[in-house]
C-alpha positions, 0 to 999 in steps of 0.5 A: 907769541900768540898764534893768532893772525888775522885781518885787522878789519875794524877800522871805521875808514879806508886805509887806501891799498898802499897800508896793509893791517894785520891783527897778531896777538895784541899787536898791530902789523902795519905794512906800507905796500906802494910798489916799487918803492914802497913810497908815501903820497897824501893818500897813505898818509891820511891812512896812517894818522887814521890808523893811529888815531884808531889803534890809541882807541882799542883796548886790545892793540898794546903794539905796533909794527910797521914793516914795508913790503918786498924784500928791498925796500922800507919806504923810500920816502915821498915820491919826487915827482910830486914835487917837480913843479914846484907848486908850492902849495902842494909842497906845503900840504905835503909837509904837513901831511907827513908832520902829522902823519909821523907825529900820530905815530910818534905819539902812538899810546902803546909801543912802535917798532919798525921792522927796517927790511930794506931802503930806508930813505927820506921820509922813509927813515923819518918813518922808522925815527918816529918809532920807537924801537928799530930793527934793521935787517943787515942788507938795510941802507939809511940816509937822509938824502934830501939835500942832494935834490935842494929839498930838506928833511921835513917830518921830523928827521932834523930833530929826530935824528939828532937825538939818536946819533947826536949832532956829528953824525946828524949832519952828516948824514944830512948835510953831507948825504952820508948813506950808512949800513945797518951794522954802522946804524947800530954803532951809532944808535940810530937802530937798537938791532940787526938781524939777518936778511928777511927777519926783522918782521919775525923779530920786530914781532916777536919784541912786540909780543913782550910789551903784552905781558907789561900793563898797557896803562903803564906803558902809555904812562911811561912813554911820555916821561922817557920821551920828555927828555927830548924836551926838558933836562931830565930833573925836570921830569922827576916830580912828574915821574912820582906823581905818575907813579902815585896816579897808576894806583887808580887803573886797576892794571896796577892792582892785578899786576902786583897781585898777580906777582905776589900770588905767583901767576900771569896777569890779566891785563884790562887797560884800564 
């Protein structure tokens, strides 16, 4: 993995105190940074889809890893308090704050993985469902926990997770507010790793160094027929899936890296 580290200071708006941005290589460390609990208000919000928004436009960001800050938490999700007088206008800009902020990440061009360092709870957990890759340290906790306070999970996590662990483990963790471990997250594939205590930013990092050596132009053209799935039957995307694999024969990363291949040397990949 590339040595370098530095600030990503080439955005061209404020991403509030609460995101830290860190450049790694070809890799963007995004770290949510709202003590204690590292939780999620409009503010960060409208950050983050910024953020994506921005990153899907640098040539030079092919991955993204979003971590929390400290030791004990990923995000606990949105902050109750907002929620308390039931204003229910407020309730509504909310959902569609985190919808669209989550959804930006989802859809992110390149690769995403979340570093889960702690507490994942809420729209904390539909955080790390909207990426694509999970690594959890083993001290991490899971839960959708919304329910127990008359509320439901509302950026994504009825759907997301229900795609991962299936609809058993889905309702119960949503409909019997079932707290899991990083070791069972694993067993049902809700994360893919579990590390030890203080590295799944190393880790996560370390993964995201990989996707640099894959061409950028077929990792956004690949992403979207594996996400599909979640759509339509599978045979549905094969047409899709040869007509995608024709088209990579514009970019000129397609030409470098079968090149590069035959002519026994690493690719130099452009996006483009």
């Amino acid at each position: 993995m590339s040595n370098q580290v530095e600030a990503y200071q080439s955005h061209p708006f404020d991403l509030t105190h609460k995101l830290t941005v860190e450049k790694h290589g070809h890799t963007a460390l995004v770290t949510i940074n709202n003590p204690p609990a590292n939780t999620w208000d409009r503010d960060s919000l409208i950050g983050l889809k910024q953020l994506v928004e921005h990153l899907n436009r640098d040539d030079d960001i092919y991955a993204l890893v979003l971590t929390g800050q400290g030791a004990k938490f990923f995000s606990a999700g949105a902050d109750l308090k907002l929620f308390a007088d039931g204003d229910k206008a407020r309730a509504r800009e909310m959902a569609r704050r985190f919808g669209e902020a989550f959804e930006a990440l989802r859809d992110f061009r390149g690769v995403s993985i979340a570093a889960i360092n702690g507490y994942a709870m809420g729209g904390g957990l539909e955080c790390a469902l909207a990426c694509d890759i999970r690594i959890a340290e083993s001290h991490a906790q899971l839960a959708l926990p919304e329910a127990a306070v008359g509320l439901l999970p509302c950026a994504g996590g009825t759907q997301a997770l229900s795609w991962l662990v299936g609809e058993g483990w889905a309702k119960r963790m949503i409909l019997c507010g079932e707290r899991v471990d990083a070791a069972t997250a694993q067993r049902i594939g809700l994360v893919e790793q579990v590390v030890d205590n203080g590295e799944a930013r190393g880790h996560a990092l370390l993964l995201a160094a990989k996707v640099a050596k894959q061409s950028p132009v077929a990792v956004r053209t690949i992403k979207p027929l594996i996400q599909g799935a979640r759509e339509r039957a599978p045979n549905t995307w094969l047409a899709a899936e040869r007509e995608s694999f024709v088209d990579l024969f514009d970019a000129a990363d397609t030409r470098e890296g079968v090149n590069a291949f035959l002519e026994k040397r690493e690719p130099q990949w452009r996006n483009c």
